[in-house]
DSSP file (Angstrom, degrees, kcal/mol; ACC not computed):
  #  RESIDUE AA STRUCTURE BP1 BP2  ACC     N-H-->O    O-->H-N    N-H-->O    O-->H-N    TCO  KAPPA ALPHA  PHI   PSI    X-CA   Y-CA   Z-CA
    1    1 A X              0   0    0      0, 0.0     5,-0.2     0, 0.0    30,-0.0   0.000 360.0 360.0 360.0 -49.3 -141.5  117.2 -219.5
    2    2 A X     >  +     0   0    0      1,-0.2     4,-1.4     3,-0.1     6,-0.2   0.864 360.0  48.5 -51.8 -35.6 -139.0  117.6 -222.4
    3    3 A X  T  4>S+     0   0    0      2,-0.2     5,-5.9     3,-0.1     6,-0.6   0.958 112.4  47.3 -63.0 -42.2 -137.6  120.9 -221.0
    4    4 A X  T >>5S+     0   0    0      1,-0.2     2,-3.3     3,-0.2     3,-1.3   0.332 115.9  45.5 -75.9-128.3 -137.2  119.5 -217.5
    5    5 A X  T 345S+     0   0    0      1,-0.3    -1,-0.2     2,-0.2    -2,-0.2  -0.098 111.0  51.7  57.4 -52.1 -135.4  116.2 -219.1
    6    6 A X  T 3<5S-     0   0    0     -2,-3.3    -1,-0.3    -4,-1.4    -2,-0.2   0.414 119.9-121.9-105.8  -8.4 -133.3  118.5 -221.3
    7    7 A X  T <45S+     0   0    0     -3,-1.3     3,-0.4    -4,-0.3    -3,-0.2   0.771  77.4 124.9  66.7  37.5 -132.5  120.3 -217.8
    8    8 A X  S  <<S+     0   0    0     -5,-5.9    -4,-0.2    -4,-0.8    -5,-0.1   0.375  80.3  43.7 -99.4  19.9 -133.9  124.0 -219.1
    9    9 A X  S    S+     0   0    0     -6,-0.6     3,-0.3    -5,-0.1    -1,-0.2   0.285  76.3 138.3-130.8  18.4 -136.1  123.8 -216.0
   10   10 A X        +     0   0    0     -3,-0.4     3,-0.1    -7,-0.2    -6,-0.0  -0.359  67.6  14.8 -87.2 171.6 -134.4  122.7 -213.1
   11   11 A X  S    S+     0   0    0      1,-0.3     2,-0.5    -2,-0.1    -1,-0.2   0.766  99.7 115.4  51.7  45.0 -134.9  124.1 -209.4
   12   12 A X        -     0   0    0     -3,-0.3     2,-0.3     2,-0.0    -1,-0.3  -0.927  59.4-146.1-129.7 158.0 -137.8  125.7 -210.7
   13   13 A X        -     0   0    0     -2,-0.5     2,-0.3    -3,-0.1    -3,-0.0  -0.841   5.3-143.2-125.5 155.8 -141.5  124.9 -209.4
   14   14 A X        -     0   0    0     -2,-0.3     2,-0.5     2,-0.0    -2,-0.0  -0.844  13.4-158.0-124.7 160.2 -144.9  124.9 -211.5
   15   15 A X        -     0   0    0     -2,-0.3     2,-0.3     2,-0.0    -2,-0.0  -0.916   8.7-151.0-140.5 140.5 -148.1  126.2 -209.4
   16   16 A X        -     0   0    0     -2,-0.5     2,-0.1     2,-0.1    12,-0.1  -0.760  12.9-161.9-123.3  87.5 -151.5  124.9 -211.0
   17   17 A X        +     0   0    0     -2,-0.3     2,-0.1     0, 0.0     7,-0.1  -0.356  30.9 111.9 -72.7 141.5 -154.8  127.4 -210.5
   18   18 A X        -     0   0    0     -2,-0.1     4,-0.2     6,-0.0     3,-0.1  -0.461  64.0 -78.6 167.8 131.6 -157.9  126.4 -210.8
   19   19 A X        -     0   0    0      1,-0.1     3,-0.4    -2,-0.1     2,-0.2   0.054  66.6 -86.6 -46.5 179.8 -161.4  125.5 -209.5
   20   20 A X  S    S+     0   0    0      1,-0.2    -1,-0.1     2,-0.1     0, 0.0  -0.601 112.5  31.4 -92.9 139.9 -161.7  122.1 -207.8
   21   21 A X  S    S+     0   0    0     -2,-0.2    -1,-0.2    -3,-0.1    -2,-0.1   0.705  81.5 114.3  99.8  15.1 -162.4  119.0 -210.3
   22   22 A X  S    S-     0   0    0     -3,-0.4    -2,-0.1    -4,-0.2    -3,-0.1   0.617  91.7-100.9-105.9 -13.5 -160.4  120.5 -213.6
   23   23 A X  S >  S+     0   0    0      3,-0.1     3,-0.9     4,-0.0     5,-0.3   0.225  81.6 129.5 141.6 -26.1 -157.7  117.8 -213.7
   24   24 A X  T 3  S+     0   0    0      1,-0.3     4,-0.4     2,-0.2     5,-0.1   0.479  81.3  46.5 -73.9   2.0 -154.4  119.8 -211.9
   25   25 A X  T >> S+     0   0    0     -2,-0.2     3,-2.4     2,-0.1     4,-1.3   0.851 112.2  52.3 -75.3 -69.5 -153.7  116.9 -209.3
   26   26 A X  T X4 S+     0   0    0     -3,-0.9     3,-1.5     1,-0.4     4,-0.3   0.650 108.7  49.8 -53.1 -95.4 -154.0  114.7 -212.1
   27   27 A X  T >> S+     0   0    0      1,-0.3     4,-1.8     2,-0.3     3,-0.7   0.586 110.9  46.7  -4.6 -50.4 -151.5  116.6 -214.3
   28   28 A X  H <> S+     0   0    0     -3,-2.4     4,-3.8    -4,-0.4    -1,-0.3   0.967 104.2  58.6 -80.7 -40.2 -149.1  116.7 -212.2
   29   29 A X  H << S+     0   0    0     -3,-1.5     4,-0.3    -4,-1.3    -1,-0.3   0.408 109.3  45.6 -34.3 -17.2 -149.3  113.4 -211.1
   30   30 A X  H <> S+     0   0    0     -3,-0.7     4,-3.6    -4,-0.3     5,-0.3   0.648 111.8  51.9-109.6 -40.4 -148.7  112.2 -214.5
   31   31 A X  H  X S+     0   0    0     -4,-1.8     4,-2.7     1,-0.2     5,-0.3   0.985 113.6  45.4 -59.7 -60.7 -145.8  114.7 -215.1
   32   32 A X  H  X S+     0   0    0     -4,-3.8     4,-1.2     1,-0.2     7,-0.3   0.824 117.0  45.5 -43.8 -34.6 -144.3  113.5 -211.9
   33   33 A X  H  4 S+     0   0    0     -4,-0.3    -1,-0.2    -5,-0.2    -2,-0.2   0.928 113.5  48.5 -69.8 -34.8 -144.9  109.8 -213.0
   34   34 A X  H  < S+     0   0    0     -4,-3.6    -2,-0.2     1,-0.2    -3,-0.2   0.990 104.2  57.8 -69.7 -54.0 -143.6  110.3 -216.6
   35   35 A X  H  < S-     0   0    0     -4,-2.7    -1,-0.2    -5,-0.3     2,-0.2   0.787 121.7-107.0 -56.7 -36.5 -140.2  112.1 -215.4
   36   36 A X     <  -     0   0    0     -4,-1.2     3,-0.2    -5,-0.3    -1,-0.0  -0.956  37.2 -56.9 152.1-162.2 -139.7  108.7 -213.4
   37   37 A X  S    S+     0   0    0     -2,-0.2    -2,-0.1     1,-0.2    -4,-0.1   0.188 122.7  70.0-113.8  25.4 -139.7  107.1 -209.5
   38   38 A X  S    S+     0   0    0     -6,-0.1     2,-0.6     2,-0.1    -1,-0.2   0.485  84.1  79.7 -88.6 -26.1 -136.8  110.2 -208.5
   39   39 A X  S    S-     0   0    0     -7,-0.3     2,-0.3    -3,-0.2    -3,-0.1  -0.768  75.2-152.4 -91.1 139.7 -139.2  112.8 -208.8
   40   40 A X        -     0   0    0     -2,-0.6     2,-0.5     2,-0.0    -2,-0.1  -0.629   3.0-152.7 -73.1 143.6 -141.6  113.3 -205.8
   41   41 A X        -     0   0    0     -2,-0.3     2,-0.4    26,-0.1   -12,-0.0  -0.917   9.2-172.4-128.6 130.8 -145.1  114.7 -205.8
   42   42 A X        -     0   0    0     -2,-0.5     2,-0.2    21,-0.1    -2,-0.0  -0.942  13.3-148.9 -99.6 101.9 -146.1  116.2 -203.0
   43   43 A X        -     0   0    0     -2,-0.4     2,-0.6     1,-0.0    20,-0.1  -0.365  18.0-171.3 -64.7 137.0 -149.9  117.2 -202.9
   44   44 A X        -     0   0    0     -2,-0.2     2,-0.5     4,-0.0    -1,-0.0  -0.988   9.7-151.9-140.9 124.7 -150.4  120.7 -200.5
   45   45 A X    >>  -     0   0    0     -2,-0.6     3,-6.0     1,-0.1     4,-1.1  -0.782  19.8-124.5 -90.8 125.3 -153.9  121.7 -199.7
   46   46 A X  H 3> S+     0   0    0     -2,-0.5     4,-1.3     1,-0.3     3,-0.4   0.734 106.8  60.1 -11.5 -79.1 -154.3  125.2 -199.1
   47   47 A X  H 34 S+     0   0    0      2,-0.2    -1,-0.3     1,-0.2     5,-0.2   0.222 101.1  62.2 -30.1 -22.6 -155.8  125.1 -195.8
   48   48 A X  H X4 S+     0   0    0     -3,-6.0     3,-0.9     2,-0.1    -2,-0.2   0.916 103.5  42.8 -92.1 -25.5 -152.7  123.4 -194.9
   49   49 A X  H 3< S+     0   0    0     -4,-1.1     2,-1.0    -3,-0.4    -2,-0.2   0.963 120.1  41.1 -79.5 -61.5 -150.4  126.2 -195.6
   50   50 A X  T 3< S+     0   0    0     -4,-1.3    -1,-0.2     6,-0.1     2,-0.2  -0.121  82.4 145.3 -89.1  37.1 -152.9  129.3 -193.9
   51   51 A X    <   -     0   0    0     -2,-1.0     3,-0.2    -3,-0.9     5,-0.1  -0.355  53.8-142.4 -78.5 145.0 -153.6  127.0 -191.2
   52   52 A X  S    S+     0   0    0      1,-0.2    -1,-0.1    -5,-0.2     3,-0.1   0.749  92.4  61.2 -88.4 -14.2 -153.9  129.1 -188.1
   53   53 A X  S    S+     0   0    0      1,-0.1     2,-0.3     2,-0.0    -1,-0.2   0.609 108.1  30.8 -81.9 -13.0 -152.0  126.3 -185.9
   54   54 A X  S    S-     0   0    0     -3,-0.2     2,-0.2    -6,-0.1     3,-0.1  -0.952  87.7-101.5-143.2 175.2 -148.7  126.2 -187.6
   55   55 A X     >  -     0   0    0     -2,-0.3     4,-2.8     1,-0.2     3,-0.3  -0.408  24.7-129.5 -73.4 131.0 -146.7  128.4 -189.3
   56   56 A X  H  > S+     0   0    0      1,-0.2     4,-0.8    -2,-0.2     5,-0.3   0.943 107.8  60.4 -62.0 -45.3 -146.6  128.4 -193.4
   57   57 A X  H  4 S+     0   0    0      1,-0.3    -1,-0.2     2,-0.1    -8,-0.0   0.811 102.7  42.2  -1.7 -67.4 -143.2  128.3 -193.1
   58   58 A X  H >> S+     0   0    0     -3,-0.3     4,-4.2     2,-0.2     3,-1.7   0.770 106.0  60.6 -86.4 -22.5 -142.9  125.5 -191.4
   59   59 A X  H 3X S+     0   0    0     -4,-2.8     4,-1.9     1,-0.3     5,-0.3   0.994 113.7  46.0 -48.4 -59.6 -145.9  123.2 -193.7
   60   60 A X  H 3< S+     0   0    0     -4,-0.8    -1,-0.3     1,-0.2    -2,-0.2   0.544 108.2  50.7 -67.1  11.5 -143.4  123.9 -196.8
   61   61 A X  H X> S+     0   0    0     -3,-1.7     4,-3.0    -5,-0.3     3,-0.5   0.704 118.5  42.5-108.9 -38.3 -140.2  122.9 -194.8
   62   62 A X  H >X S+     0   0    0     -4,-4.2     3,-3.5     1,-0.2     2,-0.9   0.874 116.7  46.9 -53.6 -80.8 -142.4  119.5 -193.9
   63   63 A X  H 3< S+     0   0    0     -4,-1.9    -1,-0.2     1,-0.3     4,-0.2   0.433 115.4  46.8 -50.4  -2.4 -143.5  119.3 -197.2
   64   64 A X  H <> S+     0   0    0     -2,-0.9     4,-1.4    -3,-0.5    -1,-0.3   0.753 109.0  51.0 -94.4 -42.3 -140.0  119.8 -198.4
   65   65 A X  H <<>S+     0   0    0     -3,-3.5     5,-2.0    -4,-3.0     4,-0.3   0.884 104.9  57.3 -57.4 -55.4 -138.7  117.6 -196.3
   66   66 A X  T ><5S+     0   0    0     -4,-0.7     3,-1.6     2,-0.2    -2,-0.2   0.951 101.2  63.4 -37.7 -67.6 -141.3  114.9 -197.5
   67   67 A X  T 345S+     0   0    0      1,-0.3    -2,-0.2    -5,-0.2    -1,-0.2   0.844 105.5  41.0 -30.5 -71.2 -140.1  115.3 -201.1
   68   68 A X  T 3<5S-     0   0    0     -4,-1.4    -1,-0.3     1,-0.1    -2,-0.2   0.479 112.2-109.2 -89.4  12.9 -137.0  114.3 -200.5
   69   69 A X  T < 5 +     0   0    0     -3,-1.6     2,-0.3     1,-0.4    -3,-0.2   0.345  67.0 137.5 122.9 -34.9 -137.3  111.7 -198.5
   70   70 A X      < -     0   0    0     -5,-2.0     2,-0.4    -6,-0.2    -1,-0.4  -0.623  29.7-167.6 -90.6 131.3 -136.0  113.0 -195.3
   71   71 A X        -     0   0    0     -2,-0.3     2,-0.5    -5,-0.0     3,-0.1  -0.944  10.7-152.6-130.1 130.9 -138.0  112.1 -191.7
   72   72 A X        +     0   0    0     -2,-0.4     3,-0.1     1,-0.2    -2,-0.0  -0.631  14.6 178.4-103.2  72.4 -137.3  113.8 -188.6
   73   73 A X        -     0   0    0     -2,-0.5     2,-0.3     1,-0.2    -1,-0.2   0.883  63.6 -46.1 -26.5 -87.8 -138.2  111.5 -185.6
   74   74 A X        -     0   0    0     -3,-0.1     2,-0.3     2,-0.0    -1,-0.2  -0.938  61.9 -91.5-157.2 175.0 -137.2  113.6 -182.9
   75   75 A X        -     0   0    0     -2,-0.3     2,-0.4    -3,-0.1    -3,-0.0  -0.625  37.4-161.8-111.1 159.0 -134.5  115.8 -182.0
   76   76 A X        -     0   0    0     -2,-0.3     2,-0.3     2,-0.0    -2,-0.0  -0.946  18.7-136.9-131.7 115.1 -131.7  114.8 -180.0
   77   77 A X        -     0   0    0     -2,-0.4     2,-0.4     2,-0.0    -2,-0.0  -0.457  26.0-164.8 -21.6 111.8 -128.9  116.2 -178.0
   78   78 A X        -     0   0    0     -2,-0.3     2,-0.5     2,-0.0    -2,-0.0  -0.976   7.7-163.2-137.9 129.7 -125.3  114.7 -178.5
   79   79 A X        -     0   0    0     -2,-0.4     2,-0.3     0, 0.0    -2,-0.0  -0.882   7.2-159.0-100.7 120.8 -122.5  115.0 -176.4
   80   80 A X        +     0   0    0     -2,-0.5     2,-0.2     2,-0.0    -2,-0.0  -0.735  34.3 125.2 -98.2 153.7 -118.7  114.1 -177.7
   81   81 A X        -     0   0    0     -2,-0.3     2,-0.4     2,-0.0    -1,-0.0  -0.912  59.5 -87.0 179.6-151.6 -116.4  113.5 -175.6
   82   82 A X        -     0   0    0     -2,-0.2     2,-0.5     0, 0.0    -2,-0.0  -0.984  30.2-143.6-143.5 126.8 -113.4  110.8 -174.2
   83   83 A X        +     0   0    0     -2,-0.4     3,-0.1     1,-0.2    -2,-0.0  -0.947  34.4 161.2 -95.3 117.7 -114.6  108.0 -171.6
   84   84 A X        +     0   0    0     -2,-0.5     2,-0.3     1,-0.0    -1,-0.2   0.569  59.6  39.6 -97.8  -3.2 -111.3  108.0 -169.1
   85   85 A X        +     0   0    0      2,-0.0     2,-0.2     0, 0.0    -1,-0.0  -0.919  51.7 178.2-138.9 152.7 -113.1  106.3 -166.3
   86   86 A X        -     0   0    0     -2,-0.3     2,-0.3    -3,-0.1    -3,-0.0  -0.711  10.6-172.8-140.5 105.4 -115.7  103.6 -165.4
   87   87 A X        -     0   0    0     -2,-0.2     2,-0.2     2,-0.0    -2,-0.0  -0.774  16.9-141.6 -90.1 158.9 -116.6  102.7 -161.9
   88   88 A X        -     0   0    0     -2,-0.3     2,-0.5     2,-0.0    -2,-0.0  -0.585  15.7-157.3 -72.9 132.7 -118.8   99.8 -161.2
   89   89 A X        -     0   0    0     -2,-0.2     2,-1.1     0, 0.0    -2,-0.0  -0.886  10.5-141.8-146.5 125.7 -121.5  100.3 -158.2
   90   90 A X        -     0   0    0     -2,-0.5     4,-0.1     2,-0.0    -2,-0.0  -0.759  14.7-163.0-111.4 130.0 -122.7   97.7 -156.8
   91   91 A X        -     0   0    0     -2,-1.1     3,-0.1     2,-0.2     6,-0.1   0.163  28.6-133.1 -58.1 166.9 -126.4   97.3 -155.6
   92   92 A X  S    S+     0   0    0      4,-0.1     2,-0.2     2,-0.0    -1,-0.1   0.620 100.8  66.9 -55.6 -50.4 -128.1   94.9 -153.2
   93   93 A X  S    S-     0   0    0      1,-0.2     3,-0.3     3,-0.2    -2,-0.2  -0.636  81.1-146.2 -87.8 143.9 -130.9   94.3 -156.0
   94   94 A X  S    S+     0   0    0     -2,-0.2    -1,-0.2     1,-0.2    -3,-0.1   0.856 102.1  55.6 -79.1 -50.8 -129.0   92.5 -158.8
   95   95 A X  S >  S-     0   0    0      1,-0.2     3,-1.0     2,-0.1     2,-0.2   0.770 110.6-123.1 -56.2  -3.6 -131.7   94.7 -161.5
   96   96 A X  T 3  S-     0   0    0     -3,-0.3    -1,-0.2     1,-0.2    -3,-0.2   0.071  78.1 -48.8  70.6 -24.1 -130.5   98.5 -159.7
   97   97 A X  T 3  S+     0   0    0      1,-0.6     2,-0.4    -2,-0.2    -1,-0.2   0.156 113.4 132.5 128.4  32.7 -133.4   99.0 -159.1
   98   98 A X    <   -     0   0    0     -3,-1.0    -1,-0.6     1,-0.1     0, 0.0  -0.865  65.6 -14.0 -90.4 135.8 -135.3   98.2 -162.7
   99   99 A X              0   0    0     -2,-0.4    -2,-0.1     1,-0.2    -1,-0.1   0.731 360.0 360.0  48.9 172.4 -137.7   96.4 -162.9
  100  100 A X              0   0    0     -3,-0.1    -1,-0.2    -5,-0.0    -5,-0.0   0.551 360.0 360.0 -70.3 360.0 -139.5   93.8 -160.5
């Protein structure tokens, strides 16, 4: 915690091996709590990474994403452009045809 603090360890990542049940969520969780509520932890399950339905690729670009914060709804198409015109067309149904 002092190195990272002292900044002789940033953009660097720590991996924790180990059978299940020797503490390394725990650990890291406390590192991540002491450095403050700026650091993330993000827990990654194995299984999620060599999952045979998605790509690893793409688990660490979620899980990367998660870290910092950033959520991707959906994706959107956007058109720029200049509105020079607006016509009016007018309906028989006052709704255009929306709703009842």
């Amino acid at each position: 915690v002092d190195l990272i603090r002292a900044k002789k360890m940033a953009g660097r990542a720590v991996l924790f091996a180990g059978p299940p049940g020797t503490g390394k969520t725990a650990l890291a969780m406390a590192i991540s709590a002491d450095l403050g509520p700026k650091v993330p932890f993000c827990p990654m399950v194995g299984s999620e990474v060599y999952s045979s339905e998605v790509k690893p690729t793409a688990v660490l670009m979620e899980n990367f994403r998660r870290s910092i914060g950033l959520r991707i709804k959906e994706v959107k198409e956007v058109y720029e452009g200049e509105v020079t015109e607006l016509t009016p067309a007018e309906t028989e149904d006052a709704l255009g045809g929306y709703g009842k």
